[in-house]
N, C-alpha and C positions, 0 to 999 in steps of 0.2 A: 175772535181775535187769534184763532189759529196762523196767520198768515202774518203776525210780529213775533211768535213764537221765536226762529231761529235769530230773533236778534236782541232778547232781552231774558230768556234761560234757556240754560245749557246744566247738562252733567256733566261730572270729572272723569276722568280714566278709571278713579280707583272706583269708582259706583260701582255694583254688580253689575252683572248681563243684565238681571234682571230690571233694576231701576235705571238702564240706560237705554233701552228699548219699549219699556213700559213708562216711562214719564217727561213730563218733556224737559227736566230738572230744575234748579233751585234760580233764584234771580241773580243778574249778572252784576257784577261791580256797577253802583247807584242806581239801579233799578228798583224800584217798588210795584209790590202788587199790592192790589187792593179788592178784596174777596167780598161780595154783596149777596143779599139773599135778593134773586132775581125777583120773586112776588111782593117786597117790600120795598127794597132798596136799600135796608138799613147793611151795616155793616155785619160781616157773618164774623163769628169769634175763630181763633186758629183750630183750625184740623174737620172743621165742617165745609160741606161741597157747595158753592155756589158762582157765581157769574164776573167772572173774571174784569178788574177793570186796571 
């Protein structure tokens, strides 16, 4: 899903260097993400890595 990226999160100004070049930032006004464990499908809890929906 790399390629909806710039249209559904962005960083702010005041984010570091760091997390504005390292992440591709938080979701945009009415946007949801919906984070999956790719080998199940089930829903991943906040702050674990999985498969972007």
């Amino acid at each position: 899903m790399s390629e909806t990226w710039p249209f559904v999160a962005c960083t702010h100004p005041t984010h570091s260097v760091e997390l504005r070049s390292e992440a591709s930032g938080y979701p945009m006004t009415d946007m949801e993400f919906r984070v999956l464990d790719p080998e199940t499908g089930a829903d991943q809890p906040p702050g674990l890595p999985g498969e972007l929906l």
